[in-house]
C-alpha positions as CSV (number, residue, x, y, z in Angstrom):
1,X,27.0,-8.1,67.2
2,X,29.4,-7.8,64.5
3,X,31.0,-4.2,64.8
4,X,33.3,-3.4,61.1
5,X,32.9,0.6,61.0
6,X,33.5,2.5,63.9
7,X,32.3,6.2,63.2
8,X,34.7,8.9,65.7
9,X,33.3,11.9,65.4
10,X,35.9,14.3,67.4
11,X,36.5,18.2,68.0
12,X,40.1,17.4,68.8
13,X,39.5,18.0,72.1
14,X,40.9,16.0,74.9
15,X,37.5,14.2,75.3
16,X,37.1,13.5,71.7
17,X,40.9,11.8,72.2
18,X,40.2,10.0,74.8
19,X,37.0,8.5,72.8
20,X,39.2,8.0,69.7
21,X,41.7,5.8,72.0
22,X,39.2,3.6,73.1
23,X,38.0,3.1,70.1
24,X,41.5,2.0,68.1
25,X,41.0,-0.5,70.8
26,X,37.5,-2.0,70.0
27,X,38.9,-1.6,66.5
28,X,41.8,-3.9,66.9
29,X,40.0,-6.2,68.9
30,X,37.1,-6.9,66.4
31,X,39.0,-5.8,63.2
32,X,37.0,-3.0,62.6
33,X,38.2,0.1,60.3
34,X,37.4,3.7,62.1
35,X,35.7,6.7,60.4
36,X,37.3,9.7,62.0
37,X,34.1,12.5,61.3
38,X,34.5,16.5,62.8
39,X,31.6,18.5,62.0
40,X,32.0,22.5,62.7
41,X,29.4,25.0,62.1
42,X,29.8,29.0,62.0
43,X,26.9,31.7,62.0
44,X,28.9,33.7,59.8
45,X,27.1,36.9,58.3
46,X,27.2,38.3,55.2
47,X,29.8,40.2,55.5
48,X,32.0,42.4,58.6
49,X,33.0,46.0,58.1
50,X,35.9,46.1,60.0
51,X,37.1,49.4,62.3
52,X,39.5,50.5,59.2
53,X,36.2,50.4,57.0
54,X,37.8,46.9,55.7
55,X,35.1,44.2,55.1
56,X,35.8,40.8,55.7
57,X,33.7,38.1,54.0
58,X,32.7,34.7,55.3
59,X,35.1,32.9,52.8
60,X,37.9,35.0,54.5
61,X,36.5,33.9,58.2
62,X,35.5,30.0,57.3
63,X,38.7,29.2,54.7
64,X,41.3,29.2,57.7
65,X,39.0,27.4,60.2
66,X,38.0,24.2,57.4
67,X,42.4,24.6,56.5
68,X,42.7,24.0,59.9
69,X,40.4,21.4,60.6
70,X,41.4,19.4,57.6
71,X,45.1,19.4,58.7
72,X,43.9,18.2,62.6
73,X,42.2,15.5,60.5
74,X,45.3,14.5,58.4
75,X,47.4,14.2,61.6
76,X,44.5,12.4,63.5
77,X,44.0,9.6,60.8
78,X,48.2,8.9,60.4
79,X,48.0,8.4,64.0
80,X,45.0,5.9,64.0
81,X,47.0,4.2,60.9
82,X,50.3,4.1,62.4
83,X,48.6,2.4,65.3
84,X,47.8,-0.7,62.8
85,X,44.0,0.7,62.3
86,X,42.8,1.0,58.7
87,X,41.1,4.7,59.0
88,X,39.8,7.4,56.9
89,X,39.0,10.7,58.0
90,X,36.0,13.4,56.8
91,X,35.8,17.1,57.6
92,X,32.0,18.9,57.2
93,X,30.7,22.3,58.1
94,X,27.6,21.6,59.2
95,X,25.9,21.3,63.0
96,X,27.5,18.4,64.8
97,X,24.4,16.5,66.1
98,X,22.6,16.2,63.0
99,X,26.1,15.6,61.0
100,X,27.3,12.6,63.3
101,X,23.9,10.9,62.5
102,X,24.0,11.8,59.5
103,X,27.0,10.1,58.5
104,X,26.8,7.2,60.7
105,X,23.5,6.1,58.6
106,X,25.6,7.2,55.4
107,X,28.6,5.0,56.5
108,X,26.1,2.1,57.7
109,X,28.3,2.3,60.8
110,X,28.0,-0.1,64.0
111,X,29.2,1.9,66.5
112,X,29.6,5.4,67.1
113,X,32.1,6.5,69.4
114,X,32.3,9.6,70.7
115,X,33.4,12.1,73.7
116,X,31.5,13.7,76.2
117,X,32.3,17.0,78.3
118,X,30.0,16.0,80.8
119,X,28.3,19.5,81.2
120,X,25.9,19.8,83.8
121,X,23.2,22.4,85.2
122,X,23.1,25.7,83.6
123,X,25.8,25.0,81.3
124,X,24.0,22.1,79.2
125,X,20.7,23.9,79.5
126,X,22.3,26.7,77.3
127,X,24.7,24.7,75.2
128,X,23.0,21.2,75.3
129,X,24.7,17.8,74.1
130,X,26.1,17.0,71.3
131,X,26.5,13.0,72.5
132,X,23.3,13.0,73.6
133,X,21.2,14.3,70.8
134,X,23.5,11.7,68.9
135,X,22.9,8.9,71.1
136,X,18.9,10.0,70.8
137,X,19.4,9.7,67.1
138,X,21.9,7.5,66.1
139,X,20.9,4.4,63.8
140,X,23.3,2.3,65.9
141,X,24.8,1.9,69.2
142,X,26.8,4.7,70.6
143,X,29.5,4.4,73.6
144,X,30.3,7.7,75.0
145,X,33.6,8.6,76.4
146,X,34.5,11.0,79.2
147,X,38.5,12.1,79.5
148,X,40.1,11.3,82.8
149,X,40.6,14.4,84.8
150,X,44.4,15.7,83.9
């Protein structure tokens, strides 16, 4: 298996991190780029009257978030450069699961890599997985990464 793109999805969490770590790694050791990818989605309604009779409108409640998001992004891919890793990095709103697949078959990527929370029981009944509707889906192989308790 030849692996050249590496698609990182990430929600800048400390899971996500730890996947993105591993996977300047596999990066270096194969000579592989890395496609950093964060996908965010908001049910954002039409508009919000506020107590003060003020509305709010979903360009005023989504423009700060994507900002946001964007500038993780920037900082996340000068990291993965100034570790010696060619990288570029993508910011979407859209849902994550069908996103990450998404891209990976847009990039033509080898590998996903990607963290996990590791939610169990109740808690991934009601908020399900991410990794594993990706790893379901995903036109390629996906390694799933779980931080190291702190």
């Amino acid at each position: 298996m030849q692996i050249r793109t590496i698609l990182v999805p990430t929600d800048f969490s400390p899971d996500a991190t730890a996947a993105l770590d591993l996977a300047v790694e596999l990066a270096r050791r194969f000579d592989a780029r890395i496609e950093l990818f964060h996908a965010y989605h908001l049910e954002v309604p039409p508009f919000y009257a506020g107590l003060g009779g003020d509305f709010t409108t979903p360009f005023d409640i989504v423009e700060p978030i994507r900002k946001e998001a964007e500038g993780a992004m920037e900082k996340l891919v000068a990291d993965v450069g100034a570790r010696g890793v060619e990288t570029k990095g993508r910011v979407v709103m859209e849902r994550a699961a069908a996103a990450i697949v998404d891209e990976a078959e847009r990039l033509g990527a080898d590998l996903v890599v990607l963290g996990t929370r590791g939610l169990t029981g109740l808690d991934h009944m009601l908020l399900g997985s991410t990794a594993e509707r990706v790893v379901r889906l995903a036109p390629c192989p996906v390694l799933t990464v779980k931080a190291k308790p702190a």
